[in-house]
PLY file of the C-alpha trace (Angstrom):
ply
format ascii 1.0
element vertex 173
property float x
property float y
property float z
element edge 172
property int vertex1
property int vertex2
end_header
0.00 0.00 0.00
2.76 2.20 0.69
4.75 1.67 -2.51
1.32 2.69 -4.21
0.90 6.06 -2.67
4.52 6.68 -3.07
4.19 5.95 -6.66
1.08 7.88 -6.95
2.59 10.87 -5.23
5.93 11.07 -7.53
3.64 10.82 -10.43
1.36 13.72 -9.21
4.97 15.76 -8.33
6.11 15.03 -11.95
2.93 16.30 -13.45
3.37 19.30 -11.87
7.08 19.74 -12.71
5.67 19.28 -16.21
3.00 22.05 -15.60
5.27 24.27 -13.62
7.63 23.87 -16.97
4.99 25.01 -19.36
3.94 28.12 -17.59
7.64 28.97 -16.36
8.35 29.15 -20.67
5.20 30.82 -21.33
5.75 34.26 -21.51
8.94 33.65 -23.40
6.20 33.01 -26.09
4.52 36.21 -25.35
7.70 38.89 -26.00
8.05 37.23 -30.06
4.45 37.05 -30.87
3.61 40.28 -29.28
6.24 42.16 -30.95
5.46 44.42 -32.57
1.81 45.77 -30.15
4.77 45.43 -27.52
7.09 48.05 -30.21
4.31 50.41 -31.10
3.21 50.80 -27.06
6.23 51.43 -25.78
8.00 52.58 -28.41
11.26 51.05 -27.56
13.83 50.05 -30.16
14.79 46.58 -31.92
17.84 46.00 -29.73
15.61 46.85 -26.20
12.84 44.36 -27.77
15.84 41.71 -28.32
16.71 42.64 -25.03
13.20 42.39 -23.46
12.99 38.66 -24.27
16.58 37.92 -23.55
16.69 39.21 -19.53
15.16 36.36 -18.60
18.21 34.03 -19.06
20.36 36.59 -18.03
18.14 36.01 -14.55
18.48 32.12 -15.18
22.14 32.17 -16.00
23.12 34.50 -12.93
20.83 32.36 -10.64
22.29 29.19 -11.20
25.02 30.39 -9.12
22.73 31.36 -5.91
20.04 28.45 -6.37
22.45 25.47 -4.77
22.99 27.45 -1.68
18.71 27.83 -0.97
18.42 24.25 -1.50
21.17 23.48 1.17
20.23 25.56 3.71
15.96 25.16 3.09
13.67 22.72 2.51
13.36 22.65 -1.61
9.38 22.12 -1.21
9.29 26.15 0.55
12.23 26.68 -1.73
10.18 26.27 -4.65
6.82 27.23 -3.18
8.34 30.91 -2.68
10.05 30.97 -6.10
6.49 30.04 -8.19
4.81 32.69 -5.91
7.80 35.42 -6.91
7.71 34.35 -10.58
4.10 34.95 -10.71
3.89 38.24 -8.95
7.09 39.20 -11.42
4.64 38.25 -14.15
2.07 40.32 -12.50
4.36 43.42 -12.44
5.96 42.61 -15.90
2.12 43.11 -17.24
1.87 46.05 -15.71
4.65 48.02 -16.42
4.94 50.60 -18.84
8.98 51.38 -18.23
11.55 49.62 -19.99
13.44 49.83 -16.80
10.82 48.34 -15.13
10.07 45.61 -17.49
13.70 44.84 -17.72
13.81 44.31 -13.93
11.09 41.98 -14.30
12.20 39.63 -16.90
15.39 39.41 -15.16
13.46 38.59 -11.56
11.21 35.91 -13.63
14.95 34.54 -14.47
16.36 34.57 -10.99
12.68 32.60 -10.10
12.70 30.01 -12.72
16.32 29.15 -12.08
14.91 27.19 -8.77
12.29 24.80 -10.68
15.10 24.23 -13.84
17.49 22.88 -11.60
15.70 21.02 -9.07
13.19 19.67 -11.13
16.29 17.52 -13.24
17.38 16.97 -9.43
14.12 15.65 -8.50
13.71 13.34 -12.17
17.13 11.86 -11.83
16.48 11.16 -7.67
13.11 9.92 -7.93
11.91 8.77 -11.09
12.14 4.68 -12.08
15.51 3.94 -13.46
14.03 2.31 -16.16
12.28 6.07 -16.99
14.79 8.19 -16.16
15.66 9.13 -19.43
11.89 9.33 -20.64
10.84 11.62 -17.69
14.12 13.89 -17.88
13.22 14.49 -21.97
9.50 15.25 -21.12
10.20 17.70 -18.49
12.96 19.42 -21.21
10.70 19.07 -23.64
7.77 20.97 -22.03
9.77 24.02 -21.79
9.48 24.70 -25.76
6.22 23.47 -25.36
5.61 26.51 -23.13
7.21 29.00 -25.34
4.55 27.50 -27.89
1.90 27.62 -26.09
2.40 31.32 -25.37
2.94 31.99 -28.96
-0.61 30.80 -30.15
-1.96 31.79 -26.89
-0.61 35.12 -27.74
-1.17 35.41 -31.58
-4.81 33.94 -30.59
-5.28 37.17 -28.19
-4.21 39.68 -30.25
-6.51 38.50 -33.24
-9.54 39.24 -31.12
-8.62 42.19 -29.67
-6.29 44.82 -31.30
-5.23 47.04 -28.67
-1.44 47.65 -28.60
-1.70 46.56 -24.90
-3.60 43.40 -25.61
-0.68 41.29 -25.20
0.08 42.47 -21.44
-3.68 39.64 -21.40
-0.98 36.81 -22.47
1.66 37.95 -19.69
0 1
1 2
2 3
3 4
4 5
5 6
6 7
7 8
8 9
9 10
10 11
11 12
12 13
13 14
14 15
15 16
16 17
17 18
18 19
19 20
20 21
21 22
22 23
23 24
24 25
25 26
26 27
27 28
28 29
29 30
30 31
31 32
32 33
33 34
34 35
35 36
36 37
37 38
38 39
39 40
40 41
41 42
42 43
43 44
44 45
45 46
46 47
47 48
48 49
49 50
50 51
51 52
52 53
53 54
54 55
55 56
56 57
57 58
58 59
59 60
60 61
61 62
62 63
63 64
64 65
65 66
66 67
67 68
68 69
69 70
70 71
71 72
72 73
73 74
74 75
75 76
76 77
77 78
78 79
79 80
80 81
81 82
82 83
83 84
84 85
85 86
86 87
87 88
88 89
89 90
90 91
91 92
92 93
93 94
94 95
95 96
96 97
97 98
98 99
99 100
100 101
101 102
102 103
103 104
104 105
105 106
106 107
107 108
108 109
109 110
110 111
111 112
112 113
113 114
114 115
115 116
116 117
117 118
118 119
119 120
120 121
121 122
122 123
123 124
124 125
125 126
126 127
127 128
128 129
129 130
130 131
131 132
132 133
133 134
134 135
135 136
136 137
137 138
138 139
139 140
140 141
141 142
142 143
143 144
144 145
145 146
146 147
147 148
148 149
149 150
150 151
151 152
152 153
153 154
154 155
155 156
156 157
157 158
158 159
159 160
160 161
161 162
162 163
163 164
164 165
165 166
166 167
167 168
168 169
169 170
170 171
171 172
């Protein structure tokens, strides 16, 4: 009975790595298919666009060096628990903003908060998945993140066919 609940519960944690995956990549659909309503709003340049959709790895990159030390010294379930409830208040603030500077400092926050669920998540796959599907479960979960991106493409491009306000696409974020 035990071995069934803890089989039951690593599949429900998996299925939400996967979901946590899609959403964490969304928006990084949003900034492409959005941009030229994002352009015309906010009248920002090519290069601050470019940059716009690139911050977020910047965050990524420079949080892979800070992530280890939260999950050594916290539990990784509050670990992560704080970091989705950042991400999605960055998002929140990211939709809101009208200044570069401020959507800048955004995308780079969503960065520093997705950094947390990228790495443990692989952590998590290679610790508690069955050996015999490590290698499946480790490609889904990679595999959802362009699935994400996708997702927020269409979702995006679906948005901004109904409604045609420059700031439609701040719906998407």
């Amino acid at each position: 009975m035990e071995n069934s609940i803890n089989w039951r519960t690593r599949k429900i944690i998996y299925s939400s790595f996967l979901w946590v995956s899609l959403f964490l990549n969304f928006d990084t659909g949003v900034i492409p298919a959005a941009a030229i309503s994002i352009q015309k709003e906010l009248h920002v340049s090519f290069s601050q666009l470019a940059a716009l959709g690139t911050f977020v790895n910047f965050g990524i990159g420079a949080s892979c060096f800070i992530a280890p030390f939260f999950f050594q010294v916290f539990p990784a379930k509050w670990v992560l628990i704080v970091n989705i409830l950042l991400n999605s208040l960055f998002c929140i603030f990211f939709a809101l903003s009208k200044e570069l500077g401020f959507l800048f400092t955004a995308r780079i926050l969503q960065g520093i908060t997705q950094a947390f669920w990228i790495i443990y998540s692989s952590i998590w796959v290679n610790t508690f998945a069955p050996i015999s599907s490590q290698t499946t479960w480790l490609g889904l979960l990679q595999g959802f993140s362009p699935i994400g991106i996708i997702v927020g493409y269409a979702t995006t491009s679906f948005i901004l066919n109904i409604n045609h306000s420059l700031s439609a696409w701040r719906l998407a974020v």
